[in-house]
FIPA-70912 format. One record per residue: residue in one letter; z, y, x of N, C-alpha, C, O in turn. Coordinates in steps of 0.02 Angstrom, whole numbers, plus 50000, padded with zeros to 5 digits. Atoms other than C-alpha are relative to their C-alpha. Layout:
residues N
aZYXZYXZYXZYX/...
//
This chain:
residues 520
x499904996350063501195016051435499335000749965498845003349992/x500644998350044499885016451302500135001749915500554997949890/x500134998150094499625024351084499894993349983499404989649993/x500285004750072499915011950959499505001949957499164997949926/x500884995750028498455025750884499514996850032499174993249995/x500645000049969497165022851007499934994150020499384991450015/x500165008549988497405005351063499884998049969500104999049912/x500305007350043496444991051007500334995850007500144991650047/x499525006249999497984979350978500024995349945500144989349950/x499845004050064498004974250803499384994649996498804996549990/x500625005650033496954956450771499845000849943500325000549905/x500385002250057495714956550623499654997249992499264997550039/x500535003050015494614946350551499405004249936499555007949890/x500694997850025492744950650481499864998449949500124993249928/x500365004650052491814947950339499534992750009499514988049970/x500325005049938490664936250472500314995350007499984990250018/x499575003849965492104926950512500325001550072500854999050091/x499864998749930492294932850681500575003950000500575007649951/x499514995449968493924942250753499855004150050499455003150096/x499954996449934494294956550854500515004450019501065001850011/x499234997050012495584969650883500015007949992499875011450040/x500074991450002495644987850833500585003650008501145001250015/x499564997250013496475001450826500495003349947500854998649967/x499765000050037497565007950691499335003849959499035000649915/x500354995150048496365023050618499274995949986498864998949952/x500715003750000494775008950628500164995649928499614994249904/x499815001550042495635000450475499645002349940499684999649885/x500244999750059494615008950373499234998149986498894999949938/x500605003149991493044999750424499904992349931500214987049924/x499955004450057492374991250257499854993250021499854989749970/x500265006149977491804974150364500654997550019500644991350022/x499565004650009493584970450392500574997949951500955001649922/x499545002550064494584958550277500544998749992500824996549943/x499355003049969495994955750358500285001150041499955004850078/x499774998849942497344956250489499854991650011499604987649971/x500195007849976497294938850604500414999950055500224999850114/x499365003049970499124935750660500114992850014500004988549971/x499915009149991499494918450729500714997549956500884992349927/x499085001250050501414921050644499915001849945499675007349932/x499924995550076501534923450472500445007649990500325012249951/x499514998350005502914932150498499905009350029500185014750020/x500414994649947501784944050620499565005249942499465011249933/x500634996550067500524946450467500275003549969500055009249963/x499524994950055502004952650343500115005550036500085011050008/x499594993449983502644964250462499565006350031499725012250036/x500554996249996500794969850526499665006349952499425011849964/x499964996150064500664974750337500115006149987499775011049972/x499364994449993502154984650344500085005350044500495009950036/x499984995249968501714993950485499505007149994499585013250000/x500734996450018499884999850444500335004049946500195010049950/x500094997450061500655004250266500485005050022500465010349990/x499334994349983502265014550354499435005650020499425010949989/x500524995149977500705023750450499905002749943500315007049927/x500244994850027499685029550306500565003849957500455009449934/x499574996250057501375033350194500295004650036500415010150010/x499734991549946502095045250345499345004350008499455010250018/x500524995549959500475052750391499215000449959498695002449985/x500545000150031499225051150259500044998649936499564996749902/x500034999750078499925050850092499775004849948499855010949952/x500344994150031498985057649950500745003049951501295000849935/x499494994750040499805072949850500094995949940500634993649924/x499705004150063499565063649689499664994249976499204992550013/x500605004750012498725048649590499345000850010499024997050047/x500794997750006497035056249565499634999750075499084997550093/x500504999949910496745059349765500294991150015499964987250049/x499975007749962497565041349793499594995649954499544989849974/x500505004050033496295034649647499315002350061498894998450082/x500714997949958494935043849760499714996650048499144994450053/x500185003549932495205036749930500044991849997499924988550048/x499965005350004495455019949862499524994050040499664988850070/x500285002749963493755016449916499895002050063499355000550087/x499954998549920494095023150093499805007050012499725010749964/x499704994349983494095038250193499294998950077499034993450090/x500234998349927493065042750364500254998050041500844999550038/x499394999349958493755037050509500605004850061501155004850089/x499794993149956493835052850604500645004049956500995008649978/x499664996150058494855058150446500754998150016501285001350013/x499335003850013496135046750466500154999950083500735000050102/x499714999949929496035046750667500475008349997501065008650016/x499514997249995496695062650648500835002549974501315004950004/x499335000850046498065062650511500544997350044501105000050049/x499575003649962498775048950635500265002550043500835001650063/x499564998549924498855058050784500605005249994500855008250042/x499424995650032500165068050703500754997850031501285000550046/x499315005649988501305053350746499844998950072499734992950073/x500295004249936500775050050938500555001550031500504999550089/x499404997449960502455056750999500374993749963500674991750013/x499605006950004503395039650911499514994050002499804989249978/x500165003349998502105028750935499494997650081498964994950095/x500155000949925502055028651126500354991950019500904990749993/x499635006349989502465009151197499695000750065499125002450082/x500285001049957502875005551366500945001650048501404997650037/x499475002149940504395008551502500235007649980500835008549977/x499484994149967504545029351498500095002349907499635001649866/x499804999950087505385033951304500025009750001500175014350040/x499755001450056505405041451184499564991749983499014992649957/x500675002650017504465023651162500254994249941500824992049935/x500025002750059504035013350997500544993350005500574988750046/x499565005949999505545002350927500684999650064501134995550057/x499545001849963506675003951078500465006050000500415011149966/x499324995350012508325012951114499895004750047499615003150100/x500414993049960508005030851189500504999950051500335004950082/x499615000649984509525027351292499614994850080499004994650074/x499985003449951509355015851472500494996249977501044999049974/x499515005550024510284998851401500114997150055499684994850093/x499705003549944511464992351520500364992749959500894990249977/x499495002250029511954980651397499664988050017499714985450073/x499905006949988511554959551392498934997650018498514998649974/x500555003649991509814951251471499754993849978499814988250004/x500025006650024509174940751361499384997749996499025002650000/x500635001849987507544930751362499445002649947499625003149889/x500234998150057506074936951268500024998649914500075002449866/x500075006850044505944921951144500495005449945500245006349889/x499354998150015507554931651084499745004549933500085005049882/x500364995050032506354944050994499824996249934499824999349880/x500155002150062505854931050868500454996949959500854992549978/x499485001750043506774928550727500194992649998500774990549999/x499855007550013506594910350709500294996650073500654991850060/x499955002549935506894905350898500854998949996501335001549967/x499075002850006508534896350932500385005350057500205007250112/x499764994749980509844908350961500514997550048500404991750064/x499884999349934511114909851107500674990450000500684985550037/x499605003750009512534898451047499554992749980499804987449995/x500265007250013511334883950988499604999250062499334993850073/x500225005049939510644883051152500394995450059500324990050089/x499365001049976512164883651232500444990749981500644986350019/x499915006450011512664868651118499464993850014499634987950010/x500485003250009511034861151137499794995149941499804989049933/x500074999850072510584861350971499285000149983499164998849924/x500604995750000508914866550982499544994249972498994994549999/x500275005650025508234850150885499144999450002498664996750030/x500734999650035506894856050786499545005750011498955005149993/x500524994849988506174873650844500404999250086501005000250091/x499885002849925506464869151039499905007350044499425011050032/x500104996349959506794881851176499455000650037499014996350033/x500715003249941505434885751321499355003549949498945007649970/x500844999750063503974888151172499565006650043499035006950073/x500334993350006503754906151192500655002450076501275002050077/x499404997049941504414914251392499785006749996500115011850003/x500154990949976503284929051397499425001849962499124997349931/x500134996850066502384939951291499605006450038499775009850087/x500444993449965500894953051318500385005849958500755005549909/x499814990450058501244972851250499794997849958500244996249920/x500065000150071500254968751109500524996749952500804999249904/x499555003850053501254955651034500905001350002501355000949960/x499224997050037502894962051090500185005849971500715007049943/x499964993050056502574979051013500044994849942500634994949923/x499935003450085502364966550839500574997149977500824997349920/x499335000250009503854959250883500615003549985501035003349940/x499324994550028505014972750910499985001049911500434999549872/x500084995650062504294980950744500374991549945500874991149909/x499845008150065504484960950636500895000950011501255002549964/x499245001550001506414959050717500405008449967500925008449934/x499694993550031506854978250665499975001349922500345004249883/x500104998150076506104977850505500494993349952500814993849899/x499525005950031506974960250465500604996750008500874991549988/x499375003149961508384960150559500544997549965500875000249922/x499455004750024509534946050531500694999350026500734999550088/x499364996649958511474947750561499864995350078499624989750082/x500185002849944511394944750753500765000750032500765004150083/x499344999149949513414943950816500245006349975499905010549946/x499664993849993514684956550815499785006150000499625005450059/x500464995149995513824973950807499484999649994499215004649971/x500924999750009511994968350808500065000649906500374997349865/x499895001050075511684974150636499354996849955498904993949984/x500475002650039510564968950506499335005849978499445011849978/x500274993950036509034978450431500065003349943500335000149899/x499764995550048509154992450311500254996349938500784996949908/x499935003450055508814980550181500314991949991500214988149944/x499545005449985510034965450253499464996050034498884997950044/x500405004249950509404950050357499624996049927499874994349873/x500465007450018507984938150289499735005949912499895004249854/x500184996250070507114954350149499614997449953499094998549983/x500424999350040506114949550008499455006450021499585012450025/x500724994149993504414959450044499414998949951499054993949956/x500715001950033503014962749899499555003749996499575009849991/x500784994749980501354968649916499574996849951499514990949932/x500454999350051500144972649797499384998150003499015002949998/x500494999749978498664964349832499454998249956499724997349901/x500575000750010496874960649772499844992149974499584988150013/x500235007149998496614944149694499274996950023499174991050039/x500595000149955494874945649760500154999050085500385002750128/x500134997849914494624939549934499515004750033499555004950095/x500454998449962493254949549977499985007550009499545011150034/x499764992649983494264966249969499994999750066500004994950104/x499764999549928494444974650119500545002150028501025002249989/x499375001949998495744976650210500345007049989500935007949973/x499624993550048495874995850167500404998749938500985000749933/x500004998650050495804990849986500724996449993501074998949949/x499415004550002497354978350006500735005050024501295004549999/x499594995449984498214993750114500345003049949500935002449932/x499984993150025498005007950007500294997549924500515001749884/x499665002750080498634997249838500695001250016501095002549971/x499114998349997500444999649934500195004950029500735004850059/x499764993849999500375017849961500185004649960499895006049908/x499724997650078501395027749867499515008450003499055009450042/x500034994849976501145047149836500375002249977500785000149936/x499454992549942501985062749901500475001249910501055003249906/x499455000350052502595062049701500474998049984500885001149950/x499725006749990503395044749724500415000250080500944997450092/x499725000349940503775047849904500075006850031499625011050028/x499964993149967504585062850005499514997850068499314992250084/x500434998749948503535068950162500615002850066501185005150062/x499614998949935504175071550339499505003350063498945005850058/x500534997449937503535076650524500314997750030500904996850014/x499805006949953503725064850669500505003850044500375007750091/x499434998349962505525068250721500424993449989500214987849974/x499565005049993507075058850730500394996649922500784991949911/x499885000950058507285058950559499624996049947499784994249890/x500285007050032506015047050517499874996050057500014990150050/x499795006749941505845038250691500645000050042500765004650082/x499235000349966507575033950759499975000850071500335004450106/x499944999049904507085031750945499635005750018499535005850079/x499944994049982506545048050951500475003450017500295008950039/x499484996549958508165054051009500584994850005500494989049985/x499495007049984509975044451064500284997649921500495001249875/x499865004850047510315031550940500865001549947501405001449976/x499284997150014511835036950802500094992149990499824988549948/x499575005249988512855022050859500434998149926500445002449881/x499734999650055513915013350719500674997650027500984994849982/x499325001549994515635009650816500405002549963500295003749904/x499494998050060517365015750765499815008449995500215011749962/x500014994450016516545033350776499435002449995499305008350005/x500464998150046514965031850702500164998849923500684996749897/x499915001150034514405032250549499444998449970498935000249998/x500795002650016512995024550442499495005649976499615011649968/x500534993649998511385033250412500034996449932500194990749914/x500274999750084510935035550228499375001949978499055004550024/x500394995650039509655041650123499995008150012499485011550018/x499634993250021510525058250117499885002550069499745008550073/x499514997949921510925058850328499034998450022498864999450080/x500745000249969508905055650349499305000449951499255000249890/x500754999450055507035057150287499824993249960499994988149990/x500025004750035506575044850158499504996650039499494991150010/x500315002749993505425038450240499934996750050499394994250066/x500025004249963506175030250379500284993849984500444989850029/x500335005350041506235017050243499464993650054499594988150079/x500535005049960504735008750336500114998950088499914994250123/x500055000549914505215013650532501024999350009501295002350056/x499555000749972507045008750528500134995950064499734991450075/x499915003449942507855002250698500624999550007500925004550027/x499525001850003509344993650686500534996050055501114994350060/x499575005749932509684983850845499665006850069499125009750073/x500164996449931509754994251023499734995250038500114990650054/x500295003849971508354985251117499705003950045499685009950032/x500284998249942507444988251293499644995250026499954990550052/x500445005549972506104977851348500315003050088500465008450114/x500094999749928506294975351524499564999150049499354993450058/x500395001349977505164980151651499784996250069499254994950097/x499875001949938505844973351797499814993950020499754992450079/x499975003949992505544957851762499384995949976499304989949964/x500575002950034503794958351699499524994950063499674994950122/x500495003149960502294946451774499564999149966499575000649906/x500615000650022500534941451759499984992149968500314987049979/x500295008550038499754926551649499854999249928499675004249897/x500135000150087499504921551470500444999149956500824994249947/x499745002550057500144925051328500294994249961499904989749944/x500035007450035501164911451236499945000749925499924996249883/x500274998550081500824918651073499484999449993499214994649965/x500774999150033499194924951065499574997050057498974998250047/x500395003149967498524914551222499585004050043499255001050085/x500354995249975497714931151287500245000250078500764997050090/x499754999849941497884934851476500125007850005499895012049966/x499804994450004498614949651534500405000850064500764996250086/x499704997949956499244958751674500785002450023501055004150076/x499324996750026500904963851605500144994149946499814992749896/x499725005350038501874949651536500755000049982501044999050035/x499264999450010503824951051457500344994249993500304990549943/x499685005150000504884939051510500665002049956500734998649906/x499394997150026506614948851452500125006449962499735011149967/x500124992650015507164962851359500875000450013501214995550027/x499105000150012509184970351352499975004249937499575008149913/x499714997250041510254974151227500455000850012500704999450067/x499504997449999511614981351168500244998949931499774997949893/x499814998550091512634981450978500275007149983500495011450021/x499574994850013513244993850876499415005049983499455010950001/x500524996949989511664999850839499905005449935500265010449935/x500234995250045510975009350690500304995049955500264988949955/x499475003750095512205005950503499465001949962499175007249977/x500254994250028511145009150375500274997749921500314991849905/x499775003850057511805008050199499835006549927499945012549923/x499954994850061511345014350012499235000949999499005005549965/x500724998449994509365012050058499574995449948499614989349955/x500515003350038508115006249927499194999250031498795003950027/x500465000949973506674998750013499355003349942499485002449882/x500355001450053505055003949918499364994149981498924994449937/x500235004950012504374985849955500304995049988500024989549995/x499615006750010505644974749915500225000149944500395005849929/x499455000250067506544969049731500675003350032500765005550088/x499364996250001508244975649711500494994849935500244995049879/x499594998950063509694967949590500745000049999501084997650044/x499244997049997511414973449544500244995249928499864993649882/x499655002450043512744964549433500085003749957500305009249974/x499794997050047512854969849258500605000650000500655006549984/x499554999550039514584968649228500655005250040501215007550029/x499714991949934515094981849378499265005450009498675004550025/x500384994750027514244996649346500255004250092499915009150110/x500084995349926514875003649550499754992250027500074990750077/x500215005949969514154987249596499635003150048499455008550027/x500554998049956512944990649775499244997049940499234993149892/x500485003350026511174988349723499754994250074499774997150128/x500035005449962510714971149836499234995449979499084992149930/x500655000249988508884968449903499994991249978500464987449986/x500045009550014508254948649843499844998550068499565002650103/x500165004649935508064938049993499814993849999499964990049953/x500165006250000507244923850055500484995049983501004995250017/x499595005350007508064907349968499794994350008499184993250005/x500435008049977507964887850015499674997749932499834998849874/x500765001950026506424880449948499545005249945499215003749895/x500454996350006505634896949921499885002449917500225000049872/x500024997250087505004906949739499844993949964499484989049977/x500155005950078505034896349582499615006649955499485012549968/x500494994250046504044904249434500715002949949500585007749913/x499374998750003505964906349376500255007550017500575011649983/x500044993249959505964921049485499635004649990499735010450007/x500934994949983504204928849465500395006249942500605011049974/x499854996150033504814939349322500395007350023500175012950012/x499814994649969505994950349411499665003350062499755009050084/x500484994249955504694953449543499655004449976499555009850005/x500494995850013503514960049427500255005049962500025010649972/x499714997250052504624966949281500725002049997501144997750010/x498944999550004506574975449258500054995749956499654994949910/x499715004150050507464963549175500774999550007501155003550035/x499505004049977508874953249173500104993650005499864989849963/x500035007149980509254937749244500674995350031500724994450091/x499445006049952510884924849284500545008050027500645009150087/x499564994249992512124942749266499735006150026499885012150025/x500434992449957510874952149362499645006749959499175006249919/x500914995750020509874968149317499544999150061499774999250118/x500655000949951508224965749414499755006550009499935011149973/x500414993249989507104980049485499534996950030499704991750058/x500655001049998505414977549521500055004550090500445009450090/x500404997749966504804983249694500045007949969500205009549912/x500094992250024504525003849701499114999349986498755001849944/x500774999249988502765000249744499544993949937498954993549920/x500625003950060502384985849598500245004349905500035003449848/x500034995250062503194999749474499555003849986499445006249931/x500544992249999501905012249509499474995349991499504993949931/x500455005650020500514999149503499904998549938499364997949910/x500165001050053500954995749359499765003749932499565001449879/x500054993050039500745012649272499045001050026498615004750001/x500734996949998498995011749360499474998049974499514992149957/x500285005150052497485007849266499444998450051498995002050072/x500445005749970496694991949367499264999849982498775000250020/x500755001050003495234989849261499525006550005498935006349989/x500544992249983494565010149307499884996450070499314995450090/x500035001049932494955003749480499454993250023499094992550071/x500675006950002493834987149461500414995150037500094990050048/x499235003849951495484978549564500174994849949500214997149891/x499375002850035496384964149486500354997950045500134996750102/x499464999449945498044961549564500334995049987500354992649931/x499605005449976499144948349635500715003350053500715007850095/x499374998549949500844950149721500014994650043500124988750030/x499745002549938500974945649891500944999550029501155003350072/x499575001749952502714939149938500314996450036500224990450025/x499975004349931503534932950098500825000550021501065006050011/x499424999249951505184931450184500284992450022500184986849999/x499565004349973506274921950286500804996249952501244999249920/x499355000250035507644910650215500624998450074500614993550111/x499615000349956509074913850335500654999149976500835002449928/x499335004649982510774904150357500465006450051500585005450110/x499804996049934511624920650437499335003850062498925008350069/x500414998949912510794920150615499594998149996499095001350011/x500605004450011509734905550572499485001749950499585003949893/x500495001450031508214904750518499834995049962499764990350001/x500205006750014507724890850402499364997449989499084992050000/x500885001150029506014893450334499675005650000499965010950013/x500434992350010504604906550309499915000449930500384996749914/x500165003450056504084905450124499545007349974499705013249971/x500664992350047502574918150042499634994549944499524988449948/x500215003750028501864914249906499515006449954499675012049975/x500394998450034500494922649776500195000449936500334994849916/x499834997450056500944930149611499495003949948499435009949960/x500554994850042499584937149471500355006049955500745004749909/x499804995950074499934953749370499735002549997499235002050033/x500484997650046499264964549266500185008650001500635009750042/x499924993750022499344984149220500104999349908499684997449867/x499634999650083500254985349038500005005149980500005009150028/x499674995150058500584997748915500804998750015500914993950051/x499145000150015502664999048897499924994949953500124989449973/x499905002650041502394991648740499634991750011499884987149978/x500115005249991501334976448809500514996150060500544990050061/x499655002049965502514974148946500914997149987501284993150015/x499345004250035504144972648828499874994649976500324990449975/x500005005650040503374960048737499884993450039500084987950021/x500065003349960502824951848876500734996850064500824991550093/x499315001849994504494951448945500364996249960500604990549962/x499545005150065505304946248808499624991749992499974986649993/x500345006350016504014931348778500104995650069500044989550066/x500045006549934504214923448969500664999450019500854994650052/x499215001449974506144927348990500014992249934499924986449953/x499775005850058506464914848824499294994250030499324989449993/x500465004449996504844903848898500564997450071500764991650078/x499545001949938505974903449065500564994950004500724989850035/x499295004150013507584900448983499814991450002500094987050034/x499965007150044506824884148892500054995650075500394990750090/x500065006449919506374876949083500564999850022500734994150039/x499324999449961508054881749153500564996849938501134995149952/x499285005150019508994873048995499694993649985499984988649965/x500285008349989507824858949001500144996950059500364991250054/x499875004149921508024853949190500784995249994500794989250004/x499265003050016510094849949152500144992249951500604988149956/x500065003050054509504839048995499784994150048500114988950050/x500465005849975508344828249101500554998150055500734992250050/x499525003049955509624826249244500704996849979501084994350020/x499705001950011510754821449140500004990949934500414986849915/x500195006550004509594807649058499924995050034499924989250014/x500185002149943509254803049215500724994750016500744988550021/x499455003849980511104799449254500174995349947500364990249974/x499805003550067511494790749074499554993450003499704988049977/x500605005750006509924779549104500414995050080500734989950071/x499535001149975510694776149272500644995750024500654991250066/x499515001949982512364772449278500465000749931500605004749887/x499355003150071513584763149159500405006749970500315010349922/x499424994850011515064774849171499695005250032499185004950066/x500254994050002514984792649184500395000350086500055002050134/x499894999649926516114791549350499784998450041499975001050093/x500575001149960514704783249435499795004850008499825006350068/x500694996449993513444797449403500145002850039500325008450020/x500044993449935513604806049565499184997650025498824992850013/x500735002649953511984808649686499915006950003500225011649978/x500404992349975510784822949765499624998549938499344993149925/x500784997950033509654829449631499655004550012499285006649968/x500274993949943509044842249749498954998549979498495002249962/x500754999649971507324834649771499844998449930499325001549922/x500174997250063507144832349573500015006649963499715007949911/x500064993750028507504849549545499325004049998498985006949956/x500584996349972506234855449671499414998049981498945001949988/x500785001750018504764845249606500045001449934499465001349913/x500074996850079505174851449408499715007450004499235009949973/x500324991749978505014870249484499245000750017498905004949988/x500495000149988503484866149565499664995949972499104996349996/x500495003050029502684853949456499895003549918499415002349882/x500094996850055502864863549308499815007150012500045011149971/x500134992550002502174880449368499345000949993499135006749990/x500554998950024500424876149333500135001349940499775005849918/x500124997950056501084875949153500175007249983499855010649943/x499784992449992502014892649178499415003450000499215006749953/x500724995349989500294899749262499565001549942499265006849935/x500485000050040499354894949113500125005249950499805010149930/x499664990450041500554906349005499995003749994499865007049944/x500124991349935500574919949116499455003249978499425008549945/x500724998550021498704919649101499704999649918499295003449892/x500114997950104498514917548894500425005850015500195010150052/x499454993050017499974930848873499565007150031499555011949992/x500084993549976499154945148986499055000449978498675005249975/x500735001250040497424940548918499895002249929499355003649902/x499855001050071498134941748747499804997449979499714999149920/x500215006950051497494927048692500604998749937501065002849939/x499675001750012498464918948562500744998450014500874992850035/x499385003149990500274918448577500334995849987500644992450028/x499935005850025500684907848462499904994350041500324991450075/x500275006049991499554894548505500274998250110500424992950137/x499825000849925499974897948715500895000949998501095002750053/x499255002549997502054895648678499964993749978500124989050014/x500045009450013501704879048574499744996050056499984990450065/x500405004049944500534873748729500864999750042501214994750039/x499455001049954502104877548846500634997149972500964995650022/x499665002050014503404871048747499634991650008499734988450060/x500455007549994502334853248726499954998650088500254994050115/x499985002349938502034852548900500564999650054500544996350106/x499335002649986503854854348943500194993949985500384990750034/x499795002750043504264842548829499714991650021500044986450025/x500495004249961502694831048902500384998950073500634993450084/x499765000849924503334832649085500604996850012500684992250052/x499115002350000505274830149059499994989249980500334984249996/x500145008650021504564812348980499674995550022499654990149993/x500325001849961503494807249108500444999550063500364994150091/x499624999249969504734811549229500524994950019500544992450076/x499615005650033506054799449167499814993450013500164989150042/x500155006350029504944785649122499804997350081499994992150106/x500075003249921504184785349319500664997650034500694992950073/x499525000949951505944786749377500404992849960500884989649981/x499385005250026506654773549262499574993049996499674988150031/x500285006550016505464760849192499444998250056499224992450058/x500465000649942504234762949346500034998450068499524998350103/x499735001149956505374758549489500164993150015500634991149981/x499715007549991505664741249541500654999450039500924993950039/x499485002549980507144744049636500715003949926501315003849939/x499544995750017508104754649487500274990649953499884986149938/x499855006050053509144739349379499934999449926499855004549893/x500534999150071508564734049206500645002449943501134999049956/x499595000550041509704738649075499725003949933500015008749907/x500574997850045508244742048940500425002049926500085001849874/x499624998350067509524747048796500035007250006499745011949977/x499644993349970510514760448894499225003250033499275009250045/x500494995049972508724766448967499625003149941499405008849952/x500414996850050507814769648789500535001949963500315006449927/x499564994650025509494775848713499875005950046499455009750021/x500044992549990509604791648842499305000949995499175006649977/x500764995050006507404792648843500235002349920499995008049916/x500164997050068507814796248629500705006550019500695012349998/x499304995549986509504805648685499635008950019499715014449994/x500434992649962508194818348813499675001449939500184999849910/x500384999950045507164821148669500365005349960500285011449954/x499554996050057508594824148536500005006950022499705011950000/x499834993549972509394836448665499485007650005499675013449998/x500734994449993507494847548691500185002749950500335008749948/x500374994650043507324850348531500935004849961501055008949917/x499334996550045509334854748498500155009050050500515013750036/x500064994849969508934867748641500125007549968499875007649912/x499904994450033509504887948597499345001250016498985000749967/x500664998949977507874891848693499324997549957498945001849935/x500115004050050506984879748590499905002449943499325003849926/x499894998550050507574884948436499725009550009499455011349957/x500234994050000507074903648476499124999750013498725003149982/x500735001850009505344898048517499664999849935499175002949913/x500375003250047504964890948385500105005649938499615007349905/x500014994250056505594904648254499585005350023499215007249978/x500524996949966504574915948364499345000449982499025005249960/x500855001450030502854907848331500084996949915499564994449892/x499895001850069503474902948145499525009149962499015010449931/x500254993750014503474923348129499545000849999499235003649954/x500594996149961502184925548227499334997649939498875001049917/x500535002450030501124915548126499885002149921499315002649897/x499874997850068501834921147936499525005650009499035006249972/x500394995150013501184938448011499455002050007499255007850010/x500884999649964499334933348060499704998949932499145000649914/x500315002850056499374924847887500115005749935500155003449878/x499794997150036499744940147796499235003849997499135008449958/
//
């Protein structure tokens, strides 16, 4: 048994370069820049744990003290705030202990591996399925890394069978963090950008009401019932525990790590479970998007999740901004709303959104996907306009892509009953080859550079790409067949269609205005 407080478990890296491993309250040492997870998956949820710490146990009363400590805190300051919590953040065999079920689980022995989300699950081994992420990898696991585990599979839990439930915020969450477009923040300064305060967030004291395995688990069979908002402290938000788990000690041994390669005296081969674990429903993460269907007003609100082949710049909007999007209303993150109300350039910060998740198939795992996002601190009034100017910059890409796939097919194939095929992997390289021009947008627009002149740039370079596009795939191919009539009818056809675009056509009256009222 040993304090997730006082142990040196967490890997960081230095300003030096060098790694080492601290303890939680050492975090506020300005020489380190980083955490230094081998999993990505380890890093997101490392994040998430540090930031659950200071928001239970060290949130400031209001902006002004959380502008204060921005640049850090003592560490004696913060060692003690923490130890507030040392009664749920005990790991080890005798409970109340971190992440597991306060209960003795008599329930199924399953191999560690089991702990990671991506690892092939029971039925694909069974079939021998296990193709591409192969059984065996990972058998046993030091305390450090399966404390990171438990905390990653609880916080992301993906539906796992009959009763195993999902996490608060469903399997495979969207997660965004506010971070530093500077690398050479530290890793406080990257923390403390996703702490809310005690204005933004209610306060608690380390009971069962913000850590669950502090007492027996409210089961969700036919005579439980789910935990809410309402039925607990807000702020077990960050420490929910959704699956009844038990490492097992019976079956520990000595050797190395297959994660972190470390040796260790205490090695986890197994843990048990059980289902039926913690419901939780009606919870608004305050790091994840959120969006609900306009046209049902009792609609649930429904967290974004990882999707196959990861964020497009399509998307970026509802991370940073409410909007609407494809029936949806959007919600921003709790933590990139407040951000945004804060003013960056007092703080000397410019900011980027960090986000990450899993795209999961159910049970499966398919991919990891994070990616890097720039924003800004607005006015209301710079942020409508700014909305308004990248939703209609969005549209034009999303009714241009249809245009070009459908020159594509016309160039193609004779008859229209031919045109079948995957355009999967043309979609995905328009998303991603056109988001340098997006970026450039992004960056005029929040700059306030010219608007005008930075929508004509992005319209032209749509317009540029969609025709380049074409011409590689048509006139640049030696195996496509020649039929040089039908190929420069649809290239003038793509063309026509751009500019007959609604998107298009709103552009352009846009910077018409825009320009009458510069010339006035």
């Amino acid at each position: 048994m040993f304090s997730l407080l006082t142990e040196q478990w967490l890997p960081v890296k230095y300003r030096d370069g060098s790694v080492g491993k601290i303890a939680p309250w050492q975090m506020v040492e300005p020489e380190i820049l980083d955490l230094a997870y081998p999993r990505p998956d380890f890093q997101g949820a490392a994040y998430q744990f540090l930031i659950g710490l200071l928001q239970t146990a060290f949130s400031p009363e209001g902006e002004e003290e959380w502008e204060e400590t921005l640049n850090g805190v003592q560490g004696e300051v913060l060692q003690e705030a923490l130890s507030k919590l040392a009664p749920a953040m005990q790991f080890g065999e005798e409970k109340p202990a971190f992440m597991q079920d306060f209960s003795e689980l008599d329930g199924d022995l399953v191999p560690i591996s089991g702990l990671l989300i991506d690892a092939p699950g029971g039925n694909t081994l069974k079939l021998n399925k296990d193709h591409f992420v192969k059984r065996g990898v990972v058998s046993a696991m030091c305390p450090h890394c399966a404390a990171m585990a438990l905390f990653t599979l609880q916080t992301n839990a993906p539906s796992g069978g009959q009763g195993h439930r999902t996490g608060m915020r469903g399997g495979g969450p969207m997660t965004t963090l506010v971070m530093p477009l500077s690398d050479d923040k530290s890793l406080w300064c990257k923390l403390w950008l996703n702490v809310l305060s005690q204005e933004d967030m209610s306060i608690g004291t380390c009971d069962k009401q913000v850590f669950p395995w502090l007492a027996e688990t409210r089961v969700s069979d036919k005579t439980g019932k789910p935990v809410t908002p309402e039925s607990a402290n807000k702020l077990q938000a960050y420490w929910g525990m959704p699956r009844r788990i038990g490492l097992d000690f019976g079956s520990v041994r000595e050797g190395q790590c297959d994660l972190c390669g470390e040796q260790s005296d205490v090695l986890f081969t197994h843990y048990r479970t059980k289902n039926y674990g913690v419901q939780y429903d009606g919870w608004l993460h305050p790091l994840t998007p959120y969006r609900k269907a306009l046209k049902d007003e009792q609609a649930p609100m429904l967290s974004v999740k990882g999707q196959p082949g990861g964020l497009a710049y399509k998307d970026w909007l509802g991370l940073i901004l409410r909007g609407q999007n494809n029936g949806n209303e959007q919600y921003p993150a709790k933590i990139v709303q407040v951000n945004a109300e804060r003013d960056h350039s007092a703080l000397g910060v410019k900011m980027g959104l960090w986000c990450f998740a899993f795209d999961m198939d159910n049970m499966k795992a398919r991919c990891w996907y994070e990616h890097r996002i720039p924003i800004s601190a607005l006015s209301s009034e710079d942020a409508a306009a700014l909305d308004y100017d990248l939703s209609v910059a969005v549209a034009l890409a999303a009714e241009t892509l249809p245009i070009l796939r459908s020159a594509l097919r016309d160039a193609w194939f004779e008859s229209p009953k031919y045109a079948r095929g995957d355009f999967s992997a043309i979609d995905r390289a328009y998303w991603q080859e056109t988001e340098i021009y997006f970026s450039q947008l992004l960056h005029s627009l929040l700059s306030k550079e010219n608007s005008v002149a930075a929508l004509v740039t992005w319209i032209s370079s749509l317009h540029r790409y969609v025709l380049a596009v074409y011409d590689l795939r048509i006139f640049s191919h030696p195996d496509n067949p020649n039929n040089l009539e039908r190929e420069v009818t649809a290239r003038k056809r793509l063309t026509a269609n751009f500019y007959k675009l609604k998107s298009y056509k709103t552009l352009k009256e846009i910077t018409k205005d825009r320009e009458e009222v510069a010339s006035v």
